[in-house]
C-alpha positions in Angstrom: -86.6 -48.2 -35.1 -84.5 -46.1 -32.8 -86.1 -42.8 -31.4 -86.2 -39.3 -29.6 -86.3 -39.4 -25.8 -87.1 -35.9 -24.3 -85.3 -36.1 -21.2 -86.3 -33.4 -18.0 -83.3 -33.1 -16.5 -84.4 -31.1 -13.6 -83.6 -27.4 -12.2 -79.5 -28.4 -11.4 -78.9 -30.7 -8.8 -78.3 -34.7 -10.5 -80.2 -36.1 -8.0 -83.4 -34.7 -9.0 -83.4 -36.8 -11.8 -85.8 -39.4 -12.5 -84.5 -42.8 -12.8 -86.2 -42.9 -15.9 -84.5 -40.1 -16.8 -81.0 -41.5 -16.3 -81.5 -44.8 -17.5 -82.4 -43.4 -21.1 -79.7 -40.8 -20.4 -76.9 -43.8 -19.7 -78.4 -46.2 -22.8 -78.6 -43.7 -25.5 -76.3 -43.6 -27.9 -76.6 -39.6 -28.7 -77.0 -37.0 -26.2 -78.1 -33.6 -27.5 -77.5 -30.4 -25.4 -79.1 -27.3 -26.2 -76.9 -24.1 -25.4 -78.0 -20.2 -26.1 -74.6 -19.6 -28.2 -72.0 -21.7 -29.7 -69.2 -20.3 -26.8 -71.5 -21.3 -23.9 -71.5 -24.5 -22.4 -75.1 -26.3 -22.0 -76.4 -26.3 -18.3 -78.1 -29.1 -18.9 -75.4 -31.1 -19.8 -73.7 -30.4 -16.8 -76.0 -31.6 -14.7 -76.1 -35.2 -16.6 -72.5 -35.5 -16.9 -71.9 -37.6 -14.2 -74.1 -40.3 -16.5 -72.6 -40.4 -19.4 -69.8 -42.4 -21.4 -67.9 -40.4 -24.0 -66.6 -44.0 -24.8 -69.1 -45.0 -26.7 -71.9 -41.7 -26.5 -71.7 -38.9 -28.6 -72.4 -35.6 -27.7 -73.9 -32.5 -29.8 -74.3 -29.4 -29.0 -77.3 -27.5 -30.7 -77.4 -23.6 -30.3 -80.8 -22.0 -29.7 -80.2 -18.4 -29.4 -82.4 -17.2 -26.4 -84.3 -14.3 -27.7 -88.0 -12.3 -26.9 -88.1 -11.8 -30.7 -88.4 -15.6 -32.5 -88.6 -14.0 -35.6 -86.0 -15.5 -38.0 -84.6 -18.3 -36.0 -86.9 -21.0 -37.9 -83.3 -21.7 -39.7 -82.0 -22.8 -36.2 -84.9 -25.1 -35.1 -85.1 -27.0 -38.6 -81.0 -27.3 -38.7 -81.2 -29.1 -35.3 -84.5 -30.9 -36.1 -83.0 -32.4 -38.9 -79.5 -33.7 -37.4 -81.4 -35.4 -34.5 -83.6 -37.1 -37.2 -80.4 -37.8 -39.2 -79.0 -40.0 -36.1 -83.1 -41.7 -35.5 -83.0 -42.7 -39.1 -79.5 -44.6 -39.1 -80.4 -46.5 -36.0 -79.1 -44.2 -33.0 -81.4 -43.4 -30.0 -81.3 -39.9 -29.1 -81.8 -38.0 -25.8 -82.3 -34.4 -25.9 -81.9 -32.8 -22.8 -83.2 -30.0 -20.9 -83.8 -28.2 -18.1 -86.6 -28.7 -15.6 -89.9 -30.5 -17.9 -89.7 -31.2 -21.8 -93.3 -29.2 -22.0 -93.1 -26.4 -19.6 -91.1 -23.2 -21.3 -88.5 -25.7 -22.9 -85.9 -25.3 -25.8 -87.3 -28.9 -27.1 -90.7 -27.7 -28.0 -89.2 -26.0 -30.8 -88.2 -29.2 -32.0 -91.0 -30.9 -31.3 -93.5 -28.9 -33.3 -91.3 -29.2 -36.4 -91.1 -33.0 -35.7 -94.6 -33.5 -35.8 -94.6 -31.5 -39.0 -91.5 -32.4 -41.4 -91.3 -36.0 -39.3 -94.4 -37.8 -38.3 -92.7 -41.0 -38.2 -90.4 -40.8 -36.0 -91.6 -41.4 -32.8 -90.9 -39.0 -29.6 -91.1 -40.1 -26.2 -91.2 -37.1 -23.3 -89.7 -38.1 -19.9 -91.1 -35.3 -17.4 -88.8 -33.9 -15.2 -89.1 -31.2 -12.0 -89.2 -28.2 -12.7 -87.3 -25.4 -11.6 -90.6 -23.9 -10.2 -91.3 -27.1 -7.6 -87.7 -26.7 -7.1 -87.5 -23.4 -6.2 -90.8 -23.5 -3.9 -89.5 -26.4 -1.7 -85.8 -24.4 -1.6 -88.1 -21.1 -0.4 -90.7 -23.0 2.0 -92.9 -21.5 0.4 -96.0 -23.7 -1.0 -97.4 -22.6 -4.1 -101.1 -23.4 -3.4 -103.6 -25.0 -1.7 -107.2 -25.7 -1.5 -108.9 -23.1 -4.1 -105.9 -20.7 -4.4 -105.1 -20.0 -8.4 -101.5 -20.1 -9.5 -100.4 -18.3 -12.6 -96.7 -19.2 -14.0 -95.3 -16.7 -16.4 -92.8 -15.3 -18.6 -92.1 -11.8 -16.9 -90.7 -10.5 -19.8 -93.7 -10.6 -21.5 -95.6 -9.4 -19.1 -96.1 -5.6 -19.5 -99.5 -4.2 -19.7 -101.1 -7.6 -17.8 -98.9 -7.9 -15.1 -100.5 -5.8 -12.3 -104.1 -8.0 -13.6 -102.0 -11.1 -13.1 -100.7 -10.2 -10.1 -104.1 -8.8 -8.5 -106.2 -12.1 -9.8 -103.9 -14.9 -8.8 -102.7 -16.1 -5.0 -99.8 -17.1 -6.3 -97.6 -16.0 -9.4 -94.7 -17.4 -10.3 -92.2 -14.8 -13.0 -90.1 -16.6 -14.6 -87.5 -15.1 -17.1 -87.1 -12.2 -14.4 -83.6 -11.2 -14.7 -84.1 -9.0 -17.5 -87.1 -7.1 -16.0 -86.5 -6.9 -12.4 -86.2 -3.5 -11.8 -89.4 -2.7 -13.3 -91.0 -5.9 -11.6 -90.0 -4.0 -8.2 -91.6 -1.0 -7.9 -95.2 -3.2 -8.7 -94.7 -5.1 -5.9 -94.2 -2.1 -4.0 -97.3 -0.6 -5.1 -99.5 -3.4 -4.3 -97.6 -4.0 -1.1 -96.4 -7.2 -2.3 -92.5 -7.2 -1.8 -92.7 -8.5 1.2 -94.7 -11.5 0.2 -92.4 -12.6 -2.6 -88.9 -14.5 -2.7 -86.1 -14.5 -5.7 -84.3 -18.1 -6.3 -81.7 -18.3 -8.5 -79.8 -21.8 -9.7 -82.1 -23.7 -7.6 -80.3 -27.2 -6.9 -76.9 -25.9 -7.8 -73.7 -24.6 -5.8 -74.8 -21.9 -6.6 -78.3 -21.7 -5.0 -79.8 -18.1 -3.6 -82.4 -17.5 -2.0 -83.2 -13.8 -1.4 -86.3 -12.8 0.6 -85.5 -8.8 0.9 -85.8 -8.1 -2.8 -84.6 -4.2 -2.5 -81.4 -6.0 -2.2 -81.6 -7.1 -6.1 -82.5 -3.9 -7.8 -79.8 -2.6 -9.9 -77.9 -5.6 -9.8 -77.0 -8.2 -12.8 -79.0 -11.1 -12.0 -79.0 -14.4 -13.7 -80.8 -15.7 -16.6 -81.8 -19.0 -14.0 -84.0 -17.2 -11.7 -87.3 -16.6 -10.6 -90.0 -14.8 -8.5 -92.8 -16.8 -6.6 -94.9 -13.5 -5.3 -97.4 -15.5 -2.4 -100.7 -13.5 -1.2 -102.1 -16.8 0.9 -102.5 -16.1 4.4 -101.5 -19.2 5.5 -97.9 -18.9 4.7 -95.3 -16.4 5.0 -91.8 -15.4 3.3 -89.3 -15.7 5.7 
């Protein structure tokens, strides 16, 4: 019986890809490609397009609108979950796509709970990919631990009230989602005399790569949805 590859396909650059990863990519005979609206295109099949056929793959696009609020989108998840089983069940391996690792802050996890639900027989297989966090680290120079140092990775939006906690218990924090929420991000750091021991990255791995170490340089501008902040208190290393 055919089945559901969950394909990392890293933070942007092709290369980064496993060659796991691209083998399923080039033997599957559907390639799904999450986007956040039906007008956008999907980043993640950008970065694989260099692997694929048209000739003989087919390509669908499945919208999964990006919103803090999850609260009636369960029409979404179930619409997609149910073509991809439509193409397992008539013999077609599928690989859905995404960015950076199939289980770390991915659009497939939405699918995947519902296919363990609605459709315990099919059978999943996840293909791990690098994420955008070891990507953006190794673009910065700027390891994310060692030794005994605790890392938290987070969803800055979210991150309100338990922020300043987060960022006074952990060596290293990693904000992810930060575009939205810079601005108020910034003046935290400032307080706790940490925005000069934090770095931005946006597109890691693409042509469009950034690296910004002077952060008062971001505020009040409109940053991408792809970025991040690593904030680093470990001695041992510096932002440069």
């Amino acid at each position: 019986m055919a089945k559901v590859y969950a394909v990392g396909v890293g933070p942007g650059d092709p290369e980064l890809l496993t060659r796991k990863a691209e083998r399923i990519i080039r033997q599957s005979a559907v390639i799904c490609a999450p986007t956040g609206n039906a007008d956008a295109a999907s980043y993640a099949l950008l970065i694989v397009e260099p692997f694929l056929d048209r000739t003989r793959q087919e390509v669908v696009s499945q919208v999964f609108p990006m919103m803090k609020d999850q609260a009636g989108l369960d029409g979404f998840w179930e619409r997609a979950a149910g073509q991809v089983a439509d193409h397992v069940r008539a013999g077609r391996d599928v690989a859905f796509i995404t960015i950076g690792d199939p289980f770390l802050y991915s659009t497939f996890l939405y699918l995947y709970r519902i296919f363990r639900r609605s459709y315990p027989d099919i059978e999943i297989e996840i293909v791990p990919g690098i994420s955008s966090i070891n990507a953006a680290a190794a673009a910065a120079g700027l390891p994310l631990g060692m030794g005994g140092e605790r890392i938290a990775i987070l969803p800055a939006v979210y991150e309100d009230a338990e922020l300043r906690k987060t960022l006074t218990d952990f060596d290293t924090v990693v904000l992810m989602k930060v575009h939205r929420v810079f601005d108020r991000v910034y003046p935290l750091l400032v307080e706790l005399g940490l925005d000069h021991n934090a770095v931005f990255v946006r597109r890691v791995g693409s042509r469009q790569q950034e690296v910004v170490a002077d952060l008062a340089t971001l505020v009040g501008r409109d940053l991408d949805y792809l970025s991040m902040l690593i904030v680093s208190k470990s001695p041992s290393f510096h932002v440069s």
